[in-house]
N, C-alpha and C positions, 0 to 999 in steps of 0.2 A: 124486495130489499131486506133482508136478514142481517143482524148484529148479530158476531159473534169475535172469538179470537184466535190470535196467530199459535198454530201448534207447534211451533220453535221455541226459543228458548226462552229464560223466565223474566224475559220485559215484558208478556204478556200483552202486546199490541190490542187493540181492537183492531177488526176489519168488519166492512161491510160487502157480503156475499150476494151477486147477484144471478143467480141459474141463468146459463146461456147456449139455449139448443142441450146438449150434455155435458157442459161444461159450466164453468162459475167466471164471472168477473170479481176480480178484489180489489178493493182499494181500502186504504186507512181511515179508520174511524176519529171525526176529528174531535168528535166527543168524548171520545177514551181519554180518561186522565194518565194513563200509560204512555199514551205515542202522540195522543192531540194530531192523528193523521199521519204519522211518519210511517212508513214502512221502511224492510233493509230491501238489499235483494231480493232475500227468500222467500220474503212475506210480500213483494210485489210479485213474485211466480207463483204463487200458489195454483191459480187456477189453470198452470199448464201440467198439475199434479194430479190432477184427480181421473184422469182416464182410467178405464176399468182393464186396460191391457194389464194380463200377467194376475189382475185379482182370483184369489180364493173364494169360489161364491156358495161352494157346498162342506160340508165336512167330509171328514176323510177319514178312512180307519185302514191302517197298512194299506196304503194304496187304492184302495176303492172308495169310489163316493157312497157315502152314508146318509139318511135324514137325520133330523137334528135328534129325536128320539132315540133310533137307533143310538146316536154317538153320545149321546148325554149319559143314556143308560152305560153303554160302556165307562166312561169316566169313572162315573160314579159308582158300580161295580169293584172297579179296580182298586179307585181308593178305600172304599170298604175292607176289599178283601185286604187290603199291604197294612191298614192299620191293627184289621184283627189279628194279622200272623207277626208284624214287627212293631205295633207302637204308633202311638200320633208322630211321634219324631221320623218317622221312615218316609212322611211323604212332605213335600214343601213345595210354595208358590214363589218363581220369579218375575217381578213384576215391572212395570214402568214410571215412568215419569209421562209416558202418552199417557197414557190413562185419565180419565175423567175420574174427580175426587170421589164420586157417587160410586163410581168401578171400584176404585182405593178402599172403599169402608167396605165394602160388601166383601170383597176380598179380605181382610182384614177379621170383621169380624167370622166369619166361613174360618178360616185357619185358628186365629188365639181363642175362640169363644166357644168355636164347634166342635172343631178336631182335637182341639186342644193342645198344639203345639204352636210357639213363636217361628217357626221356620219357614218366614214371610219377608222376603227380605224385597231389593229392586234396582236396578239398575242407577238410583239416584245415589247409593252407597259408591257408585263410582266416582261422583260429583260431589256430594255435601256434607256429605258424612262427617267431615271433621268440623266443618262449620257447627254443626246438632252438636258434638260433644263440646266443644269451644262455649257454644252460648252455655250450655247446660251448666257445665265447671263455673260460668263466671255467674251467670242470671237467674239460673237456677233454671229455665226453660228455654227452650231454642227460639228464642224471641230476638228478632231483628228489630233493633228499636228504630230505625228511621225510615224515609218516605224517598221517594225520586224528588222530590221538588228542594230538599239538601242536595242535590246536584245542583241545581237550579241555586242557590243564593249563599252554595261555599265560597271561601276566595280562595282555597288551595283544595285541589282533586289528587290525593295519592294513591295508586293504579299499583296494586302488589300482585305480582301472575297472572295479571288479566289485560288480554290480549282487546280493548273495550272496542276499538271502531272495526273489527272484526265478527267481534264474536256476540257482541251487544250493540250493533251502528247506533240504537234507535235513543237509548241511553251516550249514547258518545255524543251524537248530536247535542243535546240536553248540553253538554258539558262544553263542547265547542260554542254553543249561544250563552254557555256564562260566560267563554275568556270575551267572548266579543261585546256581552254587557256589561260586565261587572271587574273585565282583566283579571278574573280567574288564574290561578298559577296549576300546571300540570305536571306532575312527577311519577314518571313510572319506574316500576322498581319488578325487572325480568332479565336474566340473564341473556337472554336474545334481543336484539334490534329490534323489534316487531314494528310493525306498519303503525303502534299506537305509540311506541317508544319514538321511534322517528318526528310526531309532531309536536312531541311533548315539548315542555319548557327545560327539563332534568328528566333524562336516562340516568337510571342507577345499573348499569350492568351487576349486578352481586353473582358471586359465586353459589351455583344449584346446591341448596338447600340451606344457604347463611339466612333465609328471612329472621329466625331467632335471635340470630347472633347483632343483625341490624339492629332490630326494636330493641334489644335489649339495652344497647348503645344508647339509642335514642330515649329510655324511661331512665336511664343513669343523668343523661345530662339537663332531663326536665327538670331530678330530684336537683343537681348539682346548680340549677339557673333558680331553686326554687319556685318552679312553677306547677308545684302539685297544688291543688285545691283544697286547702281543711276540711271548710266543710262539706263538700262533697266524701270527702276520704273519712266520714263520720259513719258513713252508709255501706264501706266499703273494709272487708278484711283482709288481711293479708298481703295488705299494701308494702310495708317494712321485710318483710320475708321478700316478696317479689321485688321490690328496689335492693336491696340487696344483695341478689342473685344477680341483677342486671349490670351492678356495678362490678362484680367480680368477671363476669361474661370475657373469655377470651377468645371465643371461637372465630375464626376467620371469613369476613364479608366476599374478601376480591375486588373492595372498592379502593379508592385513595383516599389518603386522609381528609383532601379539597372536597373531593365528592362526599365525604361524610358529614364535613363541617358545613357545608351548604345545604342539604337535608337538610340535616338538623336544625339550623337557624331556618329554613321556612318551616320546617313543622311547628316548633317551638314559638314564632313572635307571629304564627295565625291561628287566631281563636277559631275563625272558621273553620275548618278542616275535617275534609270527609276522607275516610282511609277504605278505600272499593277495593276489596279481595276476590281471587276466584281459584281455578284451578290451580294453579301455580303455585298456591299455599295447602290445599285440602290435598290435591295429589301427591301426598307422601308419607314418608311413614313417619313422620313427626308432625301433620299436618295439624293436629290439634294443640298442640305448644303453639305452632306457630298461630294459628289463633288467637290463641291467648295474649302473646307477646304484643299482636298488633291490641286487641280488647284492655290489654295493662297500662296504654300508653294514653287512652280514652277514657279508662275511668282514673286514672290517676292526677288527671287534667281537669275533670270534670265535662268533658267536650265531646257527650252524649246524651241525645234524646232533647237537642236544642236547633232548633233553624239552623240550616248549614254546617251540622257537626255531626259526625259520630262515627260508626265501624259501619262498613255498609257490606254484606256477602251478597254476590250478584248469582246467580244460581244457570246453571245450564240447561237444565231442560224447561219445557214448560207448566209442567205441576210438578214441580220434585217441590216446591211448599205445602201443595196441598196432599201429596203423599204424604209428607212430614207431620201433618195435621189428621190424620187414620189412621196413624201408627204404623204406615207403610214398613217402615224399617224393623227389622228382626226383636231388638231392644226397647222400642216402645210401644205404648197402648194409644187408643186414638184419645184426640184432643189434648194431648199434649201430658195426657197423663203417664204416670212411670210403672212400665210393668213389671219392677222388681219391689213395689211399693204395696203394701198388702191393703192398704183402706181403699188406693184408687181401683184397683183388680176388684175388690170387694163390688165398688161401685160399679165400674163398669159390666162387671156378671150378672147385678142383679137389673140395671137398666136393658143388658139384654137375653135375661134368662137364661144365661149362658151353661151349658151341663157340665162342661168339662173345662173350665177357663186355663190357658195356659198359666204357670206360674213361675216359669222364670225367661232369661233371654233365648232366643234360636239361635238360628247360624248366620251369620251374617256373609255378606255374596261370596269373599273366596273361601270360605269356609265351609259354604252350602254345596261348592261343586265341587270340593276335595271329598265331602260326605259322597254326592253322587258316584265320585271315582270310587272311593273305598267300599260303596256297598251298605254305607249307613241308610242314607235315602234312596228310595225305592221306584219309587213313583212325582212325577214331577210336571209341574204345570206352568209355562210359563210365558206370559202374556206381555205382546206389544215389545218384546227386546228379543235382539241376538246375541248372546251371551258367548256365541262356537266364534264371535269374530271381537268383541270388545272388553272381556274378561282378561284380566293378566295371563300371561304362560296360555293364551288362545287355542294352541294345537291339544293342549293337554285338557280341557275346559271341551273340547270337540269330543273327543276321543271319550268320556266321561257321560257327554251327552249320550253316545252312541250305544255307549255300555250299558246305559240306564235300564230298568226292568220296564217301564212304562212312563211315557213321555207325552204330553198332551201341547200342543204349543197351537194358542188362539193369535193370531194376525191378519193382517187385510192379503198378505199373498204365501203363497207356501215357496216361496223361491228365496229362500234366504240360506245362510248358511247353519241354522239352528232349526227352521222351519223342514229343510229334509232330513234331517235326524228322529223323525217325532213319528211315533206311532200312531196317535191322532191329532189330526188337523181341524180346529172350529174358526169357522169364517167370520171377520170379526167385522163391524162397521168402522167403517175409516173416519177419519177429520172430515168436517163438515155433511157427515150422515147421522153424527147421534150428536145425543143434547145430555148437558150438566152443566159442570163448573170448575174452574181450573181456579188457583192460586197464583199470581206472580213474586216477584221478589222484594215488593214491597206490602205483603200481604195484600192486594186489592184482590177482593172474589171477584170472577167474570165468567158470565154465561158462552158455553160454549153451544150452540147452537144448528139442528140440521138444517143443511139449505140443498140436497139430496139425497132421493131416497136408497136405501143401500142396496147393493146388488144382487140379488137372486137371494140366497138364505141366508146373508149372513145378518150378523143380529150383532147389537150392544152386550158389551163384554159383563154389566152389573146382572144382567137374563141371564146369561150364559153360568155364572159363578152363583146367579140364587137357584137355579133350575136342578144344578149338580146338587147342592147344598139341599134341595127338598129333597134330590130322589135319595140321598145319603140319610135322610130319616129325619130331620133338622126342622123347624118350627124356626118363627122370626124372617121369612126370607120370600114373603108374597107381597111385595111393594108391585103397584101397579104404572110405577115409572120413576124416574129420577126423580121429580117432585118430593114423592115420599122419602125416598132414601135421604135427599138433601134435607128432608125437617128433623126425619129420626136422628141425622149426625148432627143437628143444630141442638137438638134437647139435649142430646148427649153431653153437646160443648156446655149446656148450663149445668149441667152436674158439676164440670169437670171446672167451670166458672167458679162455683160455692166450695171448690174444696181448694181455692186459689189460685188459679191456674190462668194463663195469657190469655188462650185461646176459646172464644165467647162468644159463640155468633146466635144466643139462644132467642136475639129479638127475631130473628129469622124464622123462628119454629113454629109460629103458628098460622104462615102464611101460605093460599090455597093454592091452586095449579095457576092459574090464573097470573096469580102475583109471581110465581115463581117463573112462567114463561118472560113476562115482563120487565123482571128483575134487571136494575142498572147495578155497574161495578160499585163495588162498595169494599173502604177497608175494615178489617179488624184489626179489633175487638167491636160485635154489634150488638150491643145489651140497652135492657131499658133507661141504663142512665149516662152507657158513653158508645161515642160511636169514631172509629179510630183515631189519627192521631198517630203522634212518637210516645215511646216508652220511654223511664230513668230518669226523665231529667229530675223529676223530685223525691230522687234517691231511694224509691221502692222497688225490692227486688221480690223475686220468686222464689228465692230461697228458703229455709225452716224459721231462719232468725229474720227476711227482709232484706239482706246485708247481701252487698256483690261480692265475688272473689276476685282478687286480682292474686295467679298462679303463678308463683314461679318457677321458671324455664331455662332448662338449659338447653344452647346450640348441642342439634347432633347431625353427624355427618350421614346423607343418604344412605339405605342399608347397604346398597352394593358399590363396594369397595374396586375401586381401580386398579387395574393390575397391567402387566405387558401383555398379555394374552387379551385383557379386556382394556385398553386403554380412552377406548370415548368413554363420554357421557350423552347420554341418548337425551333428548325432550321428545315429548308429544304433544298435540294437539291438534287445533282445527284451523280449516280454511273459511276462508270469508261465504263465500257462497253452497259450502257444502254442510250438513247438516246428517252426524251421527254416521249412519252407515247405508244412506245416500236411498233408503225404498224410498223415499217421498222426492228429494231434492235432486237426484239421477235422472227425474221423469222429467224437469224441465231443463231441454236442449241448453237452454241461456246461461243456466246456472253450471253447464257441464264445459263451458267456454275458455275460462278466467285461467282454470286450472285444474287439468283434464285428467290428469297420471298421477301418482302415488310417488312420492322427488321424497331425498332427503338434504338438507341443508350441508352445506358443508364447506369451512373455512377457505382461504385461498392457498395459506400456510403448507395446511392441512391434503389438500387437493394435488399440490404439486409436492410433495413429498411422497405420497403413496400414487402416483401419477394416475391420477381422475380427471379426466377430460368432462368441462361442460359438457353435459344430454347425455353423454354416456352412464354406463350401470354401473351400482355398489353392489356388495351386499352385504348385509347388517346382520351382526350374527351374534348371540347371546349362546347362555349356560340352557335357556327356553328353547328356541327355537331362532330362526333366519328369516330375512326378507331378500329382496331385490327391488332396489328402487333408483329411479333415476337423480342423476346426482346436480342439484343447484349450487355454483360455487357461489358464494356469497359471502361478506365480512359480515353480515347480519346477525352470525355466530360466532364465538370466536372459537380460538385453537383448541383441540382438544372438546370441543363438544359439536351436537350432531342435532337439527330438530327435523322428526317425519311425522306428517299428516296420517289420521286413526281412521278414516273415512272409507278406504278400501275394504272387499273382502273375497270370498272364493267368486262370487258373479259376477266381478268386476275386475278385481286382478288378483287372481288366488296367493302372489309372493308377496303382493303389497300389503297382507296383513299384521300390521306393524307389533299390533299387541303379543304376538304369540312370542315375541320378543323381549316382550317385557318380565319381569320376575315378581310375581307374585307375593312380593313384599308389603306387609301391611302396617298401620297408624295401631298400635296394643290399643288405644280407647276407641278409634272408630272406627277401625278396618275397611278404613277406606285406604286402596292401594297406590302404591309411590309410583307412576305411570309416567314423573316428567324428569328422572334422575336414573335411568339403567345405564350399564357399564357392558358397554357392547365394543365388538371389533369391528371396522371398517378396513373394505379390499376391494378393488374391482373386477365386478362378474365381467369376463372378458367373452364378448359376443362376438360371433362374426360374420352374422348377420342381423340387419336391422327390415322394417318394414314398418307402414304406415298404412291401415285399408279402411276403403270406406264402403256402403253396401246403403241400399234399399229395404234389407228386409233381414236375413237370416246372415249373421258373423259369429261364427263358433270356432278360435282361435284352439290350437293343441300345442302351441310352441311353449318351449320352459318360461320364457316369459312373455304375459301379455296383459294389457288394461285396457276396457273396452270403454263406450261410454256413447248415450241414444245424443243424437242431434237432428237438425231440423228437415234433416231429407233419409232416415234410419240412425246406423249405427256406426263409429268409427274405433279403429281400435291399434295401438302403437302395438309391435311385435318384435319378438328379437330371440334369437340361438344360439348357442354355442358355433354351430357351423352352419353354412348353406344350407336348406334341403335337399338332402341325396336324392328326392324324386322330381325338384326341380319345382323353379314357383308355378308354373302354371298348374302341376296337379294337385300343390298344398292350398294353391287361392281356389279353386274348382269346389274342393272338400270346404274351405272356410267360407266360400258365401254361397255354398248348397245351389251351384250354378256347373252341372256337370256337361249340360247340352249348348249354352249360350254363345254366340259367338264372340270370338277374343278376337283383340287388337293389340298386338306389344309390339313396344318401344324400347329399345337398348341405345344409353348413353354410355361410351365407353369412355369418355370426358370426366363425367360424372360417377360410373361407376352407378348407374341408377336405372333400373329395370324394370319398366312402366306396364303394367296388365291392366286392360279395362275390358269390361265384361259389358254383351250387349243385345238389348234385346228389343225388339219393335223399333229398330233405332234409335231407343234412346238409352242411358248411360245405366246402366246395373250395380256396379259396383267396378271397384279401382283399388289397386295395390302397387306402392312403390317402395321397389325394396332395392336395397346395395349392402356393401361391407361396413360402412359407418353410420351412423344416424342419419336417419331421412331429413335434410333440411329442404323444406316446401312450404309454401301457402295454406295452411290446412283449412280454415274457414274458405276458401277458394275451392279448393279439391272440393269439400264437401259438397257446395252451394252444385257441383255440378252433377252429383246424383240425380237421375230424373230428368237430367236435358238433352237434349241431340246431340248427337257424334259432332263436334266442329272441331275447325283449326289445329285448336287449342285444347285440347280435351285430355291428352294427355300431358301436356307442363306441367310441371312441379310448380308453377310461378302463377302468380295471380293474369287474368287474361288481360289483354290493352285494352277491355273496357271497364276493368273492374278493379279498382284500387286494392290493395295489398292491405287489410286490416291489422294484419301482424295477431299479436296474441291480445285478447280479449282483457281491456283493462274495465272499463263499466260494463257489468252486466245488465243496469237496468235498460240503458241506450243501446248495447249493440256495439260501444266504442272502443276499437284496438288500440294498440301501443302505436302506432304507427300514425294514424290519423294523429294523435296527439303529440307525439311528436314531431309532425308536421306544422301543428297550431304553434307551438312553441318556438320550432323554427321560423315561422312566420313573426314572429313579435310578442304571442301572450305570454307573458312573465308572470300571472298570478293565475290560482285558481277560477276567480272570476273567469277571465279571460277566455282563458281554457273552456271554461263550461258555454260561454257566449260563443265561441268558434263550433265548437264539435257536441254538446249537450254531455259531455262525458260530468259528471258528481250532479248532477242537477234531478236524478233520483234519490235512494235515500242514502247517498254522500259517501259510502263507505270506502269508496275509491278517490277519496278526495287527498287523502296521505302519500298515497301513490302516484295521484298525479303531482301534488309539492316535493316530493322526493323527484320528480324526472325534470320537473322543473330548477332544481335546484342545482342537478347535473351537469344542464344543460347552461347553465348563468353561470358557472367557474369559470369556462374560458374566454367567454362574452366579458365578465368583470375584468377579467384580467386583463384582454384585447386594449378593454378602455383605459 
């Protein structure tokens, strides 16, 4: 039994891993003060993740397998040579938020210390970016002053772009046991309906991109109720310039007057009040204003760094903190020191003897692969992300990769849509094969720990990046395991401790392998005389003078402007059970259930004016690039705007990648990009033919569109053309499930219009395609379950058999529970969640389906209420 944690996103879970035959059992760690045992979803599948199918186990160089030797030297070669002929600036590291903090520093310091360029940047610049400049403008250091247990004992939770019992369950939970202890009041503030906005107390639908224009409303009329705090506002400058901007604030919300006036009176007469921000504030190109504006209203109150108070940013990945804390990002130096600051560069160079210390900022990420496209940087390394599918303007970000002069990409498999672009390939240890330490969202450190061993050669990414770093000529970089690395970045923090700084974990530094195997989560700040804790509440800032900034902000309107040629507004973001761009969370069947294909939302208004039929196709079209996605009508959006899931990419459904769509519009202080406000056209891709197929083993679709995805008997995957196949389905299903000799059985429904192929062998079922002129409607968890069984009766229905109930579409993935079953229970008499969960086990995992099921219960009681 091994402790370690969940490598999703930054609730930082504990689990406890138990190796089983070659696999893991996981369950939640009820000792983690993170989760005290919860898991979501994704952190209850982990261990259907870890199969070695599809892993990278050797390195690569152009196509042939290499020793680690052989390909070290190459790296290290290359960047040699690109820096002697163009400059440290010609080569640069992309990095992750997987990454272990141990990985983060070694990387870190290898680029600003060695090479001596900042052009170190990572994929958390997608995610936080603007939070980092937000705290820094107001605190002087990116310092989150509060704890999860302010979820725990606020009375009022305000939810700004964060989608929480989706995209955080484990922290939503938290908040759902305050409204049922404490009568907690819940307010979300997103332009979409979302599954968290549905159970809230107040949806603020605001118009994409008014957050500023909100807060600013609301710091006018704290001034106006007099509810600022003197002395608090002692500690604090720029309070009068920032009230004042807020009171002139004209810019337009999209709420009504009622919906403002209601905020505002619960923001204003609860002292408690926690304001939890995510993407939906940092994803834009104003996302550090908006920061601020929500930061202006909490220290202008004083209702920070106090039990159940303060600004809280929830973070997406699972160490984008402790990236943030090794100066993962382009802009800073580790430990929170600043590397445009000449005493802490001072210090940092001489703690690591550094030859060439960088001395001013890099490129930060869409700046880094616009350098890649133009021929600035040369050579590029880029670890644990896919940048060719998550990157704004994505085809362009591809195509840049491709160009590169030398491209190195370390990850656990080379199937990705960045990983076949790469000249060389290094095999990287996965989640739960290598040991450090991650960060979560509330600063807790937590050991992240192996509980197997990694496969064939590949090896921890901090080896990897000191190995290249020795053969480059470099000194400093013979750590004999994480251990060391994690004391040298603890000493480090006490330097950076004595010149003022948040970030302290020097009590840490003098402890041996031993202690450091053992290590229980702990938060920072860990010095000999405090050991975490909230920051501010007694008005000490990080600042030159001590003093906070409260900035003033003006609303501004998303950079791309609406036109008739571009008339949506696009959103993005994620699905409950899918996770980034799905190497890890694609592998478990259960997770691929819920919501299977790359959809875009889309009004009803909306749908019947440009005539989009539910299940049928769009396609989503920018100044970037296009997708095709299937179309969800839904009031969930309203008129005029559009939201699609980021999670697809070319090995799953090459049109579904939504990003290449977007416009690489960036935040001027954090360059972090506007990803939830593009001005796109909606049309529908008019198919005319559709298909549904499932397989055993080998599905390798060529139609314009297609989205595949593994389940529990192979692989299944939705299809669709412009026209029939001119060579007819039997020879396009033959070529798609690599079955040219098998014997076939087809079924024609002229009723239906529905064209049944199953494919077969040993007499038992091979694979199955059903295809017609319109959307395949069928059973699909049914279809599936019957890969792998004998020819019967029934083999070819589209319909669930008479002995197997109809699950409909998968509403719990931790149960196995469809829409169908449940709404059976409901028509049977359960009227509450309870209920529900007592009939069928549907939310009685870790709950995140529990909105969904009150939302169909709710559906369902209109006309029953009304009957009575």
């Amino acid at each position: 039994m091994i402790c370690s944690t969940c490598p999703y996103c930054g609730v930082g879970c504990g689990v406890i891993l138990s190796p089983a035959g070659n696999g893991l059992t996981v369950k939640g760690d009820p000792d983690h003060p993170a989760n005290r045992g919860r898991l979501c979803s994704k952190g209850t599948a982990l261990g259907e993740t870890v199969s070695l199918s599809g892993r990278l186990v050797s390195p690569v160089i152009d196509g042939a397998e290499a020793g680690w030797d052989t390909a070290l030297d190459h790296v290290a070669a290359r960047f040699r040579q690109t820096i002697a002929a163009h400059g440290p600036d010609s080569v640069a590291f992309y990095l992750s938020g997987q990454m272990l903090t141990e990985d983060y520093y070694v990387a870190n310091k290898l680029m600003k210390g060695f090479i001596g360029s900042a052009n170190v940047d990572t994929n958390s610049r997608l995610c936080m970016a603007s939070t980092v400049a937000g705290h820094v403008r107001a605190f002087g250091a990116d310092t989150v002053p509060g704890t999860y247990e302010d979820l725990d004992e606020a009375d009022l939770v305000v939810l700004v772009g964060s989608n929480l019992a989706w995209c955080h369950p484990v922290l939503w939970q938290r908040v759902e046991a305050a409204r049922a202890a404490r009568g907690t009041r819940v307010v979300v503030i997103d332009p979409r309906r979302s599954v968290t906005a549905e159970a809230a107390d107040l949806h603020l639908p605001i118009a994409p991109g008014a957050d500023v224009a909100l807060f600013n409303r609301l710091l006018a009329a704290i001034a106006d109720r007099g509810l600022t705090d003197a002395g608090f506002l002692s500690h604090v400058t720029g309070a009068d310039e920032a009230i004042a901007t807020a009171c002139a604030e004209s810019g337009e919300t999209g709420l009504s007057l009622a919906e403002l006036a209601r905020f505002i009176e619960l923001w204003c007469r609860t002292e408690r009040v926690v304001t939890v921000f995510s993407q939906g504030v940092n994803q834009s190109s104003s996302g550090t204003d908006k920061v601020n504006a929500i930061l202006n209203c909490h220290l202008a109150t004083g209702r920070i760094g106090r039990p159940g108070m303060g600004p809280f940013s929830v973070t997406g990945q699972p160490n984008a903190m402790g990236g943030r804390e090794v100066g993962g990002l382009a802009n800073q130096l580790a430990c929170h020191l600043s590397l445009e600051n000449p005493d802490h560069r001072a210090a940092v160079a001489g703690f690591w003897n550094a030859p060439r210390m960088a001395e001013r900022p890099g490129l930060k990420a869409v700046e880094m692969f616009r350098a890649v496209s133009d021929g600035r940087i040369r050579a590029l390394w880029i670890i644990h992300s896919n940048p060719a599918v998550t990157l704004p303007e994505a085809d362009a970000v591809r195509a840049a990769i491709a160009g590169c002069d030398f491209v190195v990409v370390s990850d656990v498999t080379g199937a990705t849509d960045t990983a076949r672009l790469a000249h060389v390939l290094l095999p990287a240890a996965a989640w739960a094969e290598k040991s450090g330490t991650v960060t979560n969202s509330d600063r807790t450190v937590s050991r992240q720990r192996a509980a197997l061993p990694p496969p064939g050669q590949a090896r921890p990414d901090w080896w990897a990046l000191a190995q290249v770093a020795r053969r480059m000529g470099f000194g400093g970089f013979d750590w004999d395991g994480p251990a060391a690395i994690f004391r040298e970045h603890a000493a480090l923090s006490g330097i950076a401790g004595g010149l003022g700084r948040d970030f302290d974990i020097s009590g840490k530094a003098g402890m041996p392998d031993a202690e450091y195997e053992a290590m229980e989560p702990f938060r920072w700040p860990f010095t000999a005389t405090r050991q975490g804790g909230r920051f501010f509440a007694d008005g000490h800032f990080l600042t030159p003078d001590g003093r906070a900034r409260m900035v003033p902000v003006t609303a501004r309107a998303p950079a791309a402007g609406l036109t008739p040629e571009r008339p949506f507004r696009l959103n993005t973001g994620r699905i409950r059970d899918q996770w980034h761009t799905m190497t890890r969370t694609g592998r478990a069947p259960r997770l691929n259930r819920h919501l299977g294909e790359p959809f875009v939302e889309v009004n009803p208004a909306d749908a019947l004016r440009l005539r989009l039929a539910p299940f049928s196709l769009a396609e989503v079209t920018s100044d970037s690039g296009r997708a095709i996605l299937r179309v969800v009508v839904t009031d969930r959006v309203a008129s005029g705007q559009l939201f699609a899931p980021m999670h697809w990419t070319g090995e799953t459904a090459p049109t579904g990648r939504i990003d290449a769509v977007i416009a690489a519009a960036t935040d001027p202080l954090s360059g972090q990009p506007e990803s939830k406000a593009a001005a796109v056209t909606l049309a529908p891709w008019t198919a005319g033919w559709f298909a549904f197929a499932v397989s055993d083993d080998v599905l390798a679709p060529s139609t314009p569109y297609w989205a595949r995805r593994k389940t529990e008997t192979g692989l299944a995957a939705e299809l669709a053309a412009l026209t029939p196949p001119s060579e007819g389905a039997e020879a396009i299903a033959r070529v798609l499930f690599g079955l040219p000799d098998a014997e076939l059985i087809r079924s024609d429904d002229p009723a239906r219009e529905l064209t049944t192929l199953c494919f077969v062998r040993g007499g038992r079922i091979r694979a199955l395609l059903f295809a017609g002129p319109t959307p395949v409607s069928l059973a699909r968890e049914s279809v599936i379950a019957r890969i792998g069984a004998p020819v019967g009766r029934e083999s070819l229905a589209p319909r669930a058999g008479t002995d197997q109930p109809d699950e409909g579409p998968i509403l719990c993935a931790c149960m196995g529970v469809g829409r169908n079953r449940i709404a059976a229970a409901i028509d049977a008499g359960a009227r509450d969640v309870a209920a529900v969960a007592a009939a069928t086990c549907a939310g009685t995992g870790c709950g995140a389906c529990r909105p969904e099921i009150a939302a169909l219960i709710a559906v369902a009681s209109v006309p029953a209420m009304a009957a009575e």
